[in-house]
C-alpha positions as a Markdown table, in Angstrom:
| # | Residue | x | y | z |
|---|---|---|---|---|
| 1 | Unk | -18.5 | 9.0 | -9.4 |
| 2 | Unk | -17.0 | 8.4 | -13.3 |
| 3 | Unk | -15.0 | 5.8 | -11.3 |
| 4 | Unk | -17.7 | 3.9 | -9.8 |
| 5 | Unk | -19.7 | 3.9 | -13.4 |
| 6 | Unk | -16.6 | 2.3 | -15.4 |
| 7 | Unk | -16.8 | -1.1 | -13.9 |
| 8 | Unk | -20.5 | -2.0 | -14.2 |
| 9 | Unk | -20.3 | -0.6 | -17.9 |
| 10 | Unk | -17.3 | -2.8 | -18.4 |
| 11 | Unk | -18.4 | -5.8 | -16.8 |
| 12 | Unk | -21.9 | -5.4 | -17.2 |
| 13 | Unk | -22.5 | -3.6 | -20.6 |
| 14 | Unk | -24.8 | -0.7 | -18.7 |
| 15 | Unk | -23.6 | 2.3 | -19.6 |
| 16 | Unk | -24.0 | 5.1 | -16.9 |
| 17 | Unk | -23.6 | 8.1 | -18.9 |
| 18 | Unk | -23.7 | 9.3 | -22.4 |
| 19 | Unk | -19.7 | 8.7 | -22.7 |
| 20 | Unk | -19.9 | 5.5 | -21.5 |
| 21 | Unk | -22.3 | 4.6 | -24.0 |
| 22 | Unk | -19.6 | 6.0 | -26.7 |
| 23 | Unk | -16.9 | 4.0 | -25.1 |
| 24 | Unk | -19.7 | 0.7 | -25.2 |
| 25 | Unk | -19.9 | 1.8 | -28.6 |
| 26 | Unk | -16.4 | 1.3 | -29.7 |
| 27 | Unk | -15.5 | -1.7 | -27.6 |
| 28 | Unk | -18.5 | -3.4 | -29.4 |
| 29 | Unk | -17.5 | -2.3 | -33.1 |
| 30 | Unk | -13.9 | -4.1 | -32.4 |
| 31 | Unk | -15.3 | -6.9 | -31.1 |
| 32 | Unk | -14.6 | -6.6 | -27.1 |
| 33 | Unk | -17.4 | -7.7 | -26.2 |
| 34 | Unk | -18.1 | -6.5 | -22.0 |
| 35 | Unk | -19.5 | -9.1 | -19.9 |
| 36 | Unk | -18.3 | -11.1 | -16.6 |
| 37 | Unk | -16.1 | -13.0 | -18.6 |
| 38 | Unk | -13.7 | -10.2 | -19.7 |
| 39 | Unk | -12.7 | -10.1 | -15.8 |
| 40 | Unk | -11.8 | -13.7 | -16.7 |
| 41 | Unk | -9.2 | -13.8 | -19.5 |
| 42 | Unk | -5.8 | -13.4 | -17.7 |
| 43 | Unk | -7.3 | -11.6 | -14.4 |
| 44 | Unk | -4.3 | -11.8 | -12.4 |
| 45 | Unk | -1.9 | -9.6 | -13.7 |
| 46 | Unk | -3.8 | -7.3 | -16.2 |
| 47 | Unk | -6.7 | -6.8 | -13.9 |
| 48 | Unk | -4.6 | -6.4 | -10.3 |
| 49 | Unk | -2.7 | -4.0 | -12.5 |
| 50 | Unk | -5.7 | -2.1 | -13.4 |
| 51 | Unk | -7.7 | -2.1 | -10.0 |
| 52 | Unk | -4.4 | -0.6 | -7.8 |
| 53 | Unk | -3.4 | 1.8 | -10.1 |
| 54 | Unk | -6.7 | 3.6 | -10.3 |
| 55 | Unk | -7.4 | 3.4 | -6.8 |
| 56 | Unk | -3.9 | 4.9 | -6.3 |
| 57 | Unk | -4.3 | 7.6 | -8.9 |
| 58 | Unk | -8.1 | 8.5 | -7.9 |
| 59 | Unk | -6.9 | 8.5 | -4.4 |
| 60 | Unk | -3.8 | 10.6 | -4.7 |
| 61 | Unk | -6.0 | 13.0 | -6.6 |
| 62 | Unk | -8.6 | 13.3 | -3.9 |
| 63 | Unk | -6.0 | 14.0 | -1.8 |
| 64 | Unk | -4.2 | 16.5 | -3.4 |
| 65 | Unk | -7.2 | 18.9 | -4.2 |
| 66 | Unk | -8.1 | 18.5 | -0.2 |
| 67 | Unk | -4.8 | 19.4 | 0.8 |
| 68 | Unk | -2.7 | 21.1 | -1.8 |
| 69 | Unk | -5.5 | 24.2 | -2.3 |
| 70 | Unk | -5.6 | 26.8 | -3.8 |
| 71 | Unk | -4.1 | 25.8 | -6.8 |
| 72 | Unk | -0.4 | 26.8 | -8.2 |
| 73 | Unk | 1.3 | 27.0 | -4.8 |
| 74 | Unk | 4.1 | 24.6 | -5.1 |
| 75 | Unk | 4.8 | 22.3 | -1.5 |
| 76 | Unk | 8.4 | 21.5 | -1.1 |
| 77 | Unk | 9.0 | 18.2 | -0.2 |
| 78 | Unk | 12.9 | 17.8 | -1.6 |
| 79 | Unk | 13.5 | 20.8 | -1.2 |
| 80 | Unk | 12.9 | 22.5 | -4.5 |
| 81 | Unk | 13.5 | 19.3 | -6.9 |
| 82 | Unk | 10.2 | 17.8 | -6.2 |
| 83 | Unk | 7.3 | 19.6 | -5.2 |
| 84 | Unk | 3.7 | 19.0 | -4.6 |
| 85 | Unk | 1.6 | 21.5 | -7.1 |
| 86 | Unk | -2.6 | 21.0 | -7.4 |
| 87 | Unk | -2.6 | 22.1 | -11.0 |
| 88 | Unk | -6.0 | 21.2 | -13.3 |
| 89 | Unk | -4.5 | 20.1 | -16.9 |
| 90 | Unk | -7.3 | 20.0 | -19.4 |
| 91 | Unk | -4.6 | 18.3 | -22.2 |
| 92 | Unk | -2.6 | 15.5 | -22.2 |
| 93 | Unk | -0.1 | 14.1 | -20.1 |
| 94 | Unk | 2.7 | 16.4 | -19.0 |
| 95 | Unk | 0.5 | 19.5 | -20.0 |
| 96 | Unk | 0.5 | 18.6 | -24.0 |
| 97 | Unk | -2.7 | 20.9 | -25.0 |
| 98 | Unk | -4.7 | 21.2 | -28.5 |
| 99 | Unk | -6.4 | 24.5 | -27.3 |
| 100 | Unk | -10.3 | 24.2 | -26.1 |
| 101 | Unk | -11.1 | 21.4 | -27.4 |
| 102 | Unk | -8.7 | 19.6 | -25.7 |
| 103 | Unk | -10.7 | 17.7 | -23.1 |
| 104 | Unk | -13.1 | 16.3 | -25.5 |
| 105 | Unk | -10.6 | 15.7 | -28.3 |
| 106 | Unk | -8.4 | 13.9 | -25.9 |
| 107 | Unk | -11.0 | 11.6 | -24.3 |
| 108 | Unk | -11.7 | 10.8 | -28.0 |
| 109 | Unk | -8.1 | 9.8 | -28.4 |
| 110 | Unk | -7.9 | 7.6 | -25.0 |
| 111 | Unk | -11.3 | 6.1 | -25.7 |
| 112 | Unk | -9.5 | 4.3 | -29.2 |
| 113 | Unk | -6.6 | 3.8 | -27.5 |
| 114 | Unk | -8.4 | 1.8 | -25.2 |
| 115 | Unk | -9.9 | 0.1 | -27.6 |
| 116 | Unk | -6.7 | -0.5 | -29.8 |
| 117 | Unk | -5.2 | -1.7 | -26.4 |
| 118 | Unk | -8.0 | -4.2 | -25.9 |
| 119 | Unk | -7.5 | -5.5 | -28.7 |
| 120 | Unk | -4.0 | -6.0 | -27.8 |
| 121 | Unk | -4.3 | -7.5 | -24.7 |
| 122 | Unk | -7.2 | -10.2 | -26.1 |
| 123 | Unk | -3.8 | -11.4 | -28.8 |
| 124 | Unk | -1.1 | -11.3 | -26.1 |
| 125 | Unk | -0.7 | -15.2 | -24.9 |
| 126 | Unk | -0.7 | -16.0 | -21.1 |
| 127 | Unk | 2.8 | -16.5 | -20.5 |
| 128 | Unk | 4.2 | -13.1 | -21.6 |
| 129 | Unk | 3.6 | -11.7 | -18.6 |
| 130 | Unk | 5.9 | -8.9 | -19.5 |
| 131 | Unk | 3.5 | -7.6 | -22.2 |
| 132 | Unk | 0.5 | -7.6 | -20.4 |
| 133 | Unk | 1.8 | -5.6 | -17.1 |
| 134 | Unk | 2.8 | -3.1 | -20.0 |
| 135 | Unk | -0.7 | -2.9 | -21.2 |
| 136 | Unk | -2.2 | -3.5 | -18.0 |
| 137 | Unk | -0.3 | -0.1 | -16.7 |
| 138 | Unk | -0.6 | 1.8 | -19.9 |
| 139 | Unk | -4.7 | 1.4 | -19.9 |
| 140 | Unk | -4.6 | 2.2 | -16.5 |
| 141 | Unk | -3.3 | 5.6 | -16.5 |
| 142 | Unk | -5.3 | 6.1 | -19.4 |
| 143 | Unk | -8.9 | 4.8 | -17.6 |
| 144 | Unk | -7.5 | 7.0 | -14.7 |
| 145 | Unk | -7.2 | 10.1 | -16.7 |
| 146 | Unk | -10.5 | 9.8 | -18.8 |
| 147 | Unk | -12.4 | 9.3 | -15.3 |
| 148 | Unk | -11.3 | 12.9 | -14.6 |
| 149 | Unk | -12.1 | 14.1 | -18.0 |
| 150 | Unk | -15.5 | 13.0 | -17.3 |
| 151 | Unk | -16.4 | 14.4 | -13.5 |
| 152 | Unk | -13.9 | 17.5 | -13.9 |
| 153 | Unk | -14.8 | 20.0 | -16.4 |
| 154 | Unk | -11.9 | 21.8 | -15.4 |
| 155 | Unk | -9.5 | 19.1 | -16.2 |
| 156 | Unk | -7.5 | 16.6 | -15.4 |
| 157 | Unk | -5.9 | 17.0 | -11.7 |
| 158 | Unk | -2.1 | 17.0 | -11.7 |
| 159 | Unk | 0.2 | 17.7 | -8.7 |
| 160 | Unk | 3.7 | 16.5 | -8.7 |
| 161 | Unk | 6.2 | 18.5 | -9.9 |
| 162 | Unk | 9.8 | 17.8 | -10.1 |
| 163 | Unk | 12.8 | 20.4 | -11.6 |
| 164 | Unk | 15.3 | 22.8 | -10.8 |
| 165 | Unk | 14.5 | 26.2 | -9.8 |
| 166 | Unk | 12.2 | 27.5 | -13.2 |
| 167 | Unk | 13.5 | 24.9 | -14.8 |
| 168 | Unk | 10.6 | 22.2 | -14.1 |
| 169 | Unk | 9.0 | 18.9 | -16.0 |
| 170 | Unk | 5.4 | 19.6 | -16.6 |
| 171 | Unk | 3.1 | 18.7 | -13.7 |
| 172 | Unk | 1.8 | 14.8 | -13.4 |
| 173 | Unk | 0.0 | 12.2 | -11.4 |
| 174 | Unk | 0.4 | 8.4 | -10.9 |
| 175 | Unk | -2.3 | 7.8 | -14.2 |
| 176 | Unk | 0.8 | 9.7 | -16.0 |
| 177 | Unk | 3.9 | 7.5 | -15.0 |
| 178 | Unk | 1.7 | 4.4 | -15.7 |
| 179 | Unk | 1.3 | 5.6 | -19.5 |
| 180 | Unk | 4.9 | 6.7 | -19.5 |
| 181 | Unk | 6.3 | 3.2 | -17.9 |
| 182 | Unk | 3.7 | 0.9 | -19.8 |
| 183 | Unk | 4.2 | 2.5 | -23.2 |
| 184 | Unk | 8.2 | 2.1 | -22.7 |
| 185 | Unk | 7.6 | -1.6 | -21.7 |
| 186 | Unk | 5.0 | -2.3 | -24.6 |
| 187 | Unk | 7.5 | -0.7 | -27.3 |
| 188 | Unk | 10.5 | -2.5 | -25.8 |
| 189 | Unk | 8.0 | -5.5 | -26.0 |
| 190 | Unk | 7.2 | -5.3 | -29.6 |
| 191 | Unk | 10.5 | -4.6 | -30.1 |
| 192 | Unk | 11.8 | -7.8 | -29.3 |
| 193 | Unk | 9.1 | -9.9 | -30.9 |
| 194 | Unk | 10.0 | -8.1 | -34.3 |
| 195 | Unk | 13.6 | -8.7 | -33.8 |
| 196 | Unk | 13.2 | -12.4 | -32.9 |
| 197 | Unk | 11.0 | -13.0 | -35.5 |
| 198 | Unk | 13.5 | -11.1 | -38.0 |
| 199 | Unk | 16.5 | -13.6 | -36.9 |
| 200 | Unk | 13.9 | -16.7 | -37.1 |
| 201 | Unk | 12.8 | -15.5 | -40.9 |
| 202 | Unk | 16.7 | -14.8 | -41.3 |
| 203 | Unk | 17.6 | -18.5 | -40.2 |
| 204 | Unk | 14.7 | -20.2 | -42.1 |
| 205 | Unk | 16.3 | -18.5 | -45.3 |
| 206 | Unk | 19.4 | -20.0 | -44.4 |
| 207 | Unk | 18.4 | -23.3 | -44.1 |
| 208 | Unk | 16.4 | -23.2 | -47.3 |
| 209 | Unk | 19.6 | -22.2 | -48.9 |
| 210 | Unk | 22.1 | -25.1 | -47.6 |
């Protein structure tokens, strides 16, 4: 299984699979070097993080293509506000598509934000805790999505759906809300590093001046 060859490659540097060895690739060019010691560097948080969420989303997934077959027929389970739906979404989250390419093209796009994310991660100092959940769940959904990209040629496997009547959110999973919740977290993050850094810069100026 994809999600049983993403560890060793990560920890190990032994790719499994031609993607892998892409993803090896690009993790090498930035400088993210994989090894033992990159389950070192601030395990607690950012790797916990990582571990439950893609057990939960590869789990829930299993689940919902043994259970929720055949395909399209929607499971109340509040009433008709959330439903279950096994749906196979070869775009984005929340059913975003680029047309037949879309699998590869958006593997591409997770692979460098992975990368990009790394990168991240390796800058972010110990103590902001805050930052590196939101990375920590944002690379998760995205690890938990590409692991599907790879094993599923039919897509990625989405099942909850939540709306009113016809009027209904585009199917997710759990990889989904951990994009969706990290990548609010990280901006709201960044956010207030650039505005404390704007009022220290604004006091320096004012001391300068008295």
């Amino acid at each position: 299984d994809a999600q049983c060859k993403f560890i060793p490659m990560l920890t190990l540097g032994i790719p499994a699979s031609g993607t892998m060895a892409l993803m090896l690739g690009a993790l090498m060019i930035y400088g993210i070097a994989p090894g033992p010691q990159v389950m070192t560097d601030k395990p607690d948080l950012f790797w916990g993080l990582i571990a439950s969420i893609i057990v939960l989303d590869v789990v829930t997934k299993g689940i919902a293509e043994l259970s929720l077959a055949p395909r399209g027929v929607p499971r109340e389970v509040i009433g008709d506000w959330v439903r279950l739906t096994l749906v196979y979404n070869t775009g984005a989250a929340f059913g975003i598509s680029l047309g037949p390419y879309s699998r590869w093209l958006f593997l591409a796009l997770a692979v460098i934000a992975l990368v990009i994310l790394g990168r991240l991660y390796r800058q972010t100092p110990d103590h902001d805790r805050f930052r590196i959940a939101s990375i920590g769940l944002v690379c998760a959904g995205a690890i938990g999505n590409v692991i599907d990209r790879i094993r599923h040629p039919m897509g990625v496997v989405d099942f909850i759906d939540i709306g009113v009547g016809v009027h209904r959110w585009p199917t997710f999973n759990v990889a989904d809300m951990a994009v969706s919740i990290g990548a609010f977290m990280l901006a709201w993050s960044l956010w207030a590093e650039d505005r404390a850094r704007a009022r220290r810069t604004s006091t320096d100026v004012s001391s300068s001046v008295e």
